[in-house]
N, C-alpha and C positions, 0 to 999 in steps of 0.2 A: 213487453210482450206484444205481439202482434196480434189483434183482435181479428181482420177479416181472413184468418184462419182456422180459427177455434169454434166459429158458429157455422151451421151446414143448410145450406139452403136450397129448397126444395126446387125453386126453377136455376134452371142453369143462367140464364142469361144475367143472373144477381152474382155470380163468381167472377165472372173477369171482368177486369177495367181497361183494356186496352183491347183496339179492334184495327185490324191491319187495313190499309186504303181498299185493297182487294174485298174486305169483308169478308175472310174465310178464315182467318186467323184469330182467334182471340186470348189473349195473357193475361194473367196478376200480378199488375208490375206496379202498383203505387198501392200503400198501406196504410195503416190507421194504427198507429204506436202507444202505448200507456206503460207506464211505471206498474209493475208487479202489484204493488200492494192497490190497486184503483182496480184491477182486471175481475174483481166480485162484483163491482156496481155493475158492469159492462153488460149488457143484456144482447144486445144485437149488435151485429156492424155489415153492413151489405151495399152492393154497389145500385145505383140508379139507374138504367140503360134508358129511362123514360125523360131522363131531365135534357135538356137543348143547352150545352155549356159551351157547343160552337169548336171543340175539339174534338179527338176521336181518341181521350179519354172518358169513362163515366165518373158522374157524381158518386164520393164512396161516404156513406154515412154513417156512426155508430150511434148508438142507442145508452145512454149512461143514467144509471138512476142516484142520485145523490141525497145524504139526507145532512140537512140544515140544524 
């Protein structure tokens, strides 16, 4: 299942991970993947536009609660 679909986030600029050179462009083109049965722990999954990774892709992070 793909997670940074399923969770809805209130500023836009946490939706897409891709930014065209221009800067007027922006897509969801790289994803965050889990096996069906894990997608209950999954709480968040959202993109970074604040992190410096030196591409003009964003950090995309999920959020997973696990218990031990």
């Amino acid at each position: 299942m793909i997670t940074n679909t399923r969770f809805k986030q209130t500023k836009p600029n946490r939706k897409w991970t891709w930014e065209s050179p221009d800067r007027k462009t922006h897509n969801l083109i790289d994803y965050i993947i889990v096996n069906k049965k894990l997608m209950g722990s999954v709480r968040n999954s959202r993109a970074f536009p604040s992190a410096d990774v030196g591409s003009d892709h964003q950090l995309v992070m999920v959020n997973i609660r696990l218990k031990l």
